[in-house]
C-alpha positions in Angstrom: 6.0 59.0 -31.7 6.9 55.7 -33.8 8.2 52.7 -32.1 9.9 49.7 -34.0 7.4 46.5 -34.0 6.7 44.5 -30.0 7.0 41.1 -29.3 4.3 39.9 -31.8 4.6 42.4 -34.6 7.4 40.5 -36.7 10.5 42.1 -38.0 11.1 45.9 -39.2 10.9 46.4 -42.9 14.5 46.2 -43.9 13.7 49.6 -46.4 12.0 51.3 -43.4 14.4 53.8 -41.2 14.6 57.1 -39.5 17.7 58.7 -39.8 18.9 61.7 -37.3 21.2 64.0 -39.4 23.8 65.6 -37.5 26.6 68.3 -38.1 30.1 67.8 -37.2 28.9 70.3 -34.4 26.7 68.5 -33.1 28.4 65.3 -31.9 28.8 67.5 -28.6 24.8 68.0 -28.7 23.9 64.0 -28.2 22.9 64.4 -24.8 20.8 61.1 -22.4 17.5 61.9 -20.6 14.8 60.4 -18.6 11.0 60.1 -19.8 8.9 59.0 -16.9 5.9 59.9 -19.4 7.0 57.5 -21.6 7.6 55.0 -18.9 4.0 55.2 -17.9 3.2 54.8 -21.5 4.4 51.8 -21.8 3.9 50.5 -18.7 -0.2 50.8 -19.5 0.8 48.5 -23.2 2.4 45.6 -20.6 -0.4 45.9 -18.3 -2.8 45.4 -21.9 -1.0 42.8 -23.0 1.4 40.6 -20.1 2.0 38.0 -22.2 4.3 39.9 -24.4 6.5 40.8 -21.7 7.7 38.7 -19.4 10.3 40.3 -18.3 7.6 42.9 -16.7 6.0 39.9 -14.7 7.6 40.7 -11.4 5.8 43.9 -11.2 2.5 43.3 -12.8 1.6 40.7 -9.8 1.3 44.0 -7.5 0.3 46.5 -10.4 -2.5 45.2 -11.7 -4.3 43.9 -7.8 -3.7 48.3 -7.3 -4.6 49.2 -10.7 -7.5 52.2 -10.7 -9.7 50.8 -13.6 -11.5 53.6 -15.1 -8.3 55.8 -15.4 -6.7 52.5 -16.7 -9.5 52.3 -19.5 -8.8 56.3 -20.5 -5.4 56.1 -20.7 -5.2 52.7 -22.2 -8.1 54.1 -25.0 -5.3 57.4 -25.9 -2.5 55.5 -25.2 -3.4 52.0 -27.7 -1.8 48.8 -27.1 1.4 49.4 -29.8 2.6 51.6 -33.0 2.1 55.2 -32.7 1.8 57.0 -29.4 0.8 60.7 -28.8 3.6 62.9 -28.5 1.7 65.1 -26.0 2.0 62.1 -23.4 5.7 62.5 -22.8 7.8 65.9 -22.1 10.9 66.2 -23.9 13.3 63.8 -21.6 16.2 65.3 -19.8 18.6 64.2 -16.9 16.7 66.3 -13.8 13.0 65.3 -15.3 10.8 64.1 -12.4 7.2 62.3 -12.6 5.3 65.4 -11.0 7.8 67.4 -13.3 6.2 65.3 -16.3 2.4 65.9 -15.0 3.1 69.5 -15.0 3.8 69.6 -18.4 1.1 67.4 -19.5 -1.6 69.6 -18.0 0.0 72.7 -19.6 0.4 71.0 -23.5 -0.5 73.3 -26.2 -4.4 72.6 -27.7 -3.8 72.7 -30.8 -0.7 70.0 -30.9 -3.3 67.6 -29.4 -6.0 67.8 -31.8 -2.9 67.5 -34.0 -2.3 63.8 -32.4 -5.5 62.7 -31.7 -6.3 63.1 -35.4 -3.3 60.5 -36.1 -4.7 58.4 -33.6 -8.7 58.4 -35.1 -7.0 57.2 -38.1 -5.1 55.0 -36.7 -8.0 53.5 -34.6 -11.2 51.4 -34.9 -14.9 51.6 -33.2 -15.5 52.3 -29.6 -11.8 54.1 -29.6 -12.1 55.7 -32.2 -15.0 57.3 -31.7 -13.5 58.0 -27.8 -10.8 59.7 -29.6 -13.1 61.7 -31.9 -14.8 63.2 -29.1 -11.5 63.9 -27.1 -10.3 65.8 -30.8 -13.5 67.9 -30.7 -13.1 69.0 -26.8 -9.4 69.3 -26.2 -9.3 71.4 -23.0 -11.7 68.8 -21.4 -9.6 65.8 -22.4 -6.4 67.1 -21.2 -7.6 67.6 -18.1 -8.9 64.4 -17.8 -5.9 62.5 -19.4 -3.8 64.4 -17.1 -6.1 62.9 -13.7 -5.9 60.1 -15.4 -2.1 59.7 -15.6 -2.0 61.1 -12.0 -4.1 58.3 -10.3 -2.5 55.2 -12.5 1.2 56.4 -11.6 0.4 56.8 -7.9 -1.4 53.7 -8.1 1.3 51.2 -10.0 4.5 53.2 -10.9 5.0 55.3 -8.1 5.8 52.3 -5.9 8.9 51.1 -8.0 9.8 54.7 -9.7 13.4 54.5 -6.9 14.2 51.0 -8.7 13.4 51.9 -12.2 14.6 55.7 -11.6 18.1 53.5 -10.7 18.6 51.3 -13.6 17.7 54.3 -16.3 20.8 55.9 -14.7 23.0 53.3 -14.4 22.5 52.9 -17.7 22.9 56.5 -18.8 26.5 55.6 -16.6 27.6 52.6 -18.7 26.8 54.6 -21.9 28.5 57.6 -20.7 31.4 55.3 -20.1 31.0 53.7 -23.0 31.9 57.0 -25.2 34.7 57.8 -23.0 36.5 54.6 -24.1 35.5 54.2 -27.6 33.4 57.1 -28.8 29.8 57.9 -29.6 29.7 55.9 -32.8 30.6 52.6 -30.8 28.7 53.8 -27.7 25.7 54.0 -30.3 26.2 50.8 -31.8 25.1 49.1 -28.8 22.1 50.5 -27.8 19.8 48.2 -29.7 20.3 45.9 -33.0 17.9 48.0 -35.0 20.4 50.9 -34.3 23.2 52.0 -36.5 25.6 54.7 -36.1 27.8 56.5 -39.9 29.2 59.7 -40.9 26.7 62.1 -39.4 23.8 59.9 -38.7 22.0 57.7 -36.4 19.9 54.9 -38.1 16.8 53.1 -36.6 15.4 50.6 -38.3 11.4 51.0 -38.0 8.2 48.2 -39.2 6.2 51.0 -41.4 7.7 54.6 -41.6 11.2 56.4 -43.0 12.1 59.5 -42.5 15.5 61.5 -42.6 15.5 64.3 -39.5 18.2 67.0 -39.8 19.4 67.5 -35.7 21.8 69.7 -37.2 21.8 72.5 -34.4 19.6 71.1 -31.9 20.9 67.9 -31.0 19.8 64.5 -30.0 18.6 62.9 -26.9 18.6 59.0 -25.8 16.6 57.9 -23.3 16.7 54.7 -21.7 13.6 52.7 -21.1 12.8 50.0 -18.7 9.0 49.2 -19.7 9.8 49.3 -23.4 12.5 46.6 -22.9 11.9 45.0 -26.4 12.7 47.7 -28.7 13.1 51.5 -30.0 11.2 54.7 -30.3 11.6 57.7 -31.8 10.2 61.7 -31.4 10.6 63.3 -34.5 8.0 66.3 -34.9 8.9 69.3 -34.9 8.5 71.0 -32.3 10.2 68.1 -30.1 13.4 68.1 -29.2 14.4 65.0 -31.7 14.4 61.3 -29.5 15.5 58.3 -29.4 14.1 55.9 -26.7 16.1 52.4 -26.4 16.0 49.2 -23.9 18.1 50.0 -20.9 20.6 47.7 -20.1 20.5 44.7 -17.4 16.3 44.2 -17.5 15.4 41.1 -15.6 12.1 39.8 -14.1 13.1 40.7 -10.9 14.3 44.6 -11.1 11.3 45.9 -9.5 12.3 44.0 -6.1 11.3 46.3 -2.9 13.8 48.3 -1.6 14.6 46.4 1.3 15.9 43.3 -0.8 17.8 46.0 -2.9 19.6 47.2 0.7 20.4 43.6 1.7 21.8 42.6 -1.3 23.9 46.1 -1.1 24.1 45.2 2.2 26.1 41.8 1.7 28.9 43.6 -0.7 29.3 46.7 0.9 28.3 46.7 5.0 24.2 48.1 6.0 25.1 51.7 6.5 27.3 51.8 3.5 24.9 50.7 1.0 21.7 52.8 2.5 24.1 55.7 2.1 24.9 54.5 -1.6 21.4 53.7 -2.2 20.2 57.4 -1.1 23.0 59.1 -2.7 20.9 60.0 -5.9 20.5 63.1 -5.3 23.2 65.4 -3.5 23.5 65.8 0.2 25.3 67.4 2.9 27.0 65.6 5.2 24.6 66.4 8.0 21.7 65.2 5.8 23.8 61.9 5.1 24.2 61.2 8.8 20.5 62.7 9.7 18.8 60.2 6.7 21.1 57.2 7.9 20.5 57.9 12.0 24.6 57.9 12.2 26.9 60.4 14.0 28.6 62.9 11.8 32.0 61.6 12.2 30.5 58.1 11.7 28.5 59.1 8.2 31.8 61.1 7.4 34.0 58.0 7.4 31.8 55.8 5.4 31.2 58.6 2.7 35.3 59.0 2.9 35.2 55.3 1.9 32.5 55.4 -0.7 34.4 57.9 -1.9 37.8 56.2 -2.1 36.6 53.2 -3.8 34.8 55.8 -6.8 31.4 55.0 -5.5 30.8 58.5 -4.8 31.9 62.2 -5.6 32.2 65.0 -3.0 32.0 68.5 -4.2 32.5 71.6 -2.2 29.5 74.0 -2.2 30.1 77.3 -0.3 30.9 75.6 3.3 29.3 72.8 2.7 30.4 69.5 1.0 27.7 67.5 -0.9 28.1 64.1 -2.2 26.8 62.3 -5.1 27.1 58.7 -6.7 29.1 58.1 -9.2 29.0 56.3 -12.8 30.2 54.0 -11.2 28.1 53.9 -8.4 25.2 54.2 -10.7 26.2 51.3 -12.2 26.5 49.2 -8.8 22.9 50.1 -7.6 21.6 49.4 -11.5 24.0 45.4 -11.5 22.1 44.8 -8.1 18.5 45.6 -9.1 
């Protein structure tokens, strides 16, 4: 994965650009996803470097008095502290993808495709790393499993804790973009994700510090992922055989998104009534109406009215499944929990 340059790597080379190639087919095929892998990732380069990021400082006063240190160290050694990061870290992203969803798939990687990056990275790498990285190349199966125990103590440890807030501002995101197309198409939607991005007949540019490369999507598609710990630039997934990716800042980062979730339901809370907001604020994934009322201790009826105003105001959708009705948030309502965090 290449990433254009951080906080204290100057400018991109104006001559240096990946290009994703796409057929008139294909426009359909631009799809958003969520990388938790790659939000891990990055999160170990802020915790490496907090100067840099300031707009991380809200959530590195509790993440780094939790941090697990020798799983820090491992990850932190494979993971480096910018450019180039192994593609075998981070599952290809998609709307549904979940953190234990992400683990899965790092413990099952393919060998060979790891040898394949931790070769880039001994080249890419100096001294005690690199020699950590040469050993790791020479026992795959080993590293793996440790990278993946690893990744599975430092998420539990320092991103499981905020994953509901940053899982909600990658989505309302994905809703503003989606938005974004329906009122004045991909091209302008695309135009906006980041000023190193660039949208023309049949291709999306990104503007990188040291690499070029022209990608043909033609087919296959391409995916944009929002990130929240990457706030300051762009990434890209271009080997084969990844699904081709572009990562990009979500929108509306401040110091203060990883606020706990009871500040998140009071400041809900002020706009919209208590029970309303904890109903919006839960409404990520789809539930009955009996699970609405069970989750938010309300009477049916009660839980039925504020979901029929939720509803009416195009905070949330209500779809009929069988005998059952199951309700949703909205774009819109994505967008609401995303402005508040």
């Amino acid at each position: 994965m290449l990433v254009t340059p951080g906080p204290a790597e100057g400018a991109e080379h104006p001559d240096h650009r990946v290009e994703f190639e796409l057929g008139p087919d294909d426009i359909q095929a631009v799809r958003f996803g969520l990388s938790p892998g790659h939000e891990l990732a990055h999160a170990v380069r802020v915790l490496r470097r907090p100067q840099q990021h300031p707009l991380q400082w809200g959530w590195l006063r509790a993440a780094r008095a939790a941090l697990p240190q020798r799983s820090f160290e491992l990850l932190a050694a494979v993971i480096g502290d910018d450019g180039y990061l192994p593609d075998f870290l981070t599952a290809a992203p998609n709307w549904d993808m979940t953190p234990d969803a992400e683990l899965a798939a790092l413990r099952a990687t393919p060998l060979d495709p790891m040898r394949v990056d931790f070769g880039k990275m001994v080249q890419r790498s100096t001294g005690s790393r690199q020699r950590a990285l040469q050993d790791m190349r020479q026992r795959p199966a080993r590293a793996r499993t440790m990278i993946a125990d690893a990744w599975e103590e430092v998420w539990a440890a320092v991103m499981a804790p905020v994953w509901p807030q940053l899982d909600r501002l990658l989505r309302a995101d994905i809703a503003v973009r989606s938005r974004a197309i329906a009122a004045s198409g991909i091209a302008g939607m695309a135009g906006g994700l980041h000023p190193s991005v660039s949208w023309g007949p049949g291709v999306v540019r990104v503007r990188l510090r040291r690499h070029s490369e022209k990608v043909d999507c033609r087919g296959s598609g391409l995916v944009l992922a929002p990130s929240v710990m990457s706030s300051w630039g762009c990434m890209v997934l271009t080997e084969q055989p990844a699904q081709p990716t572009l990562f990009y800042p979500a929108r509306g980062v401040t110091a203060g998104w990883a606020r706990d979730a009871a500040e998140t339901a009071q400041a809900l809370g002020a706009l919209l009534g208590p029970a309303r907001a904890g109903i919006l604020l839960d409404a990520g994934a789809s539930r009955t109406t009996s699970q609405v009322a069970s989750d938010a201790g309300l009477a049916v009826s009660t839980a039925s009215h504020h979901l029929s105003v939720l509803r009416d105001t195009g905070l949330i959708e209500s779809e009929r499944d069988g005998a059952r009705m199951l309700h949703l948030r909205t774009p819109l309502g994505e967008a609401m929990v995303g402005a508040v965090l």
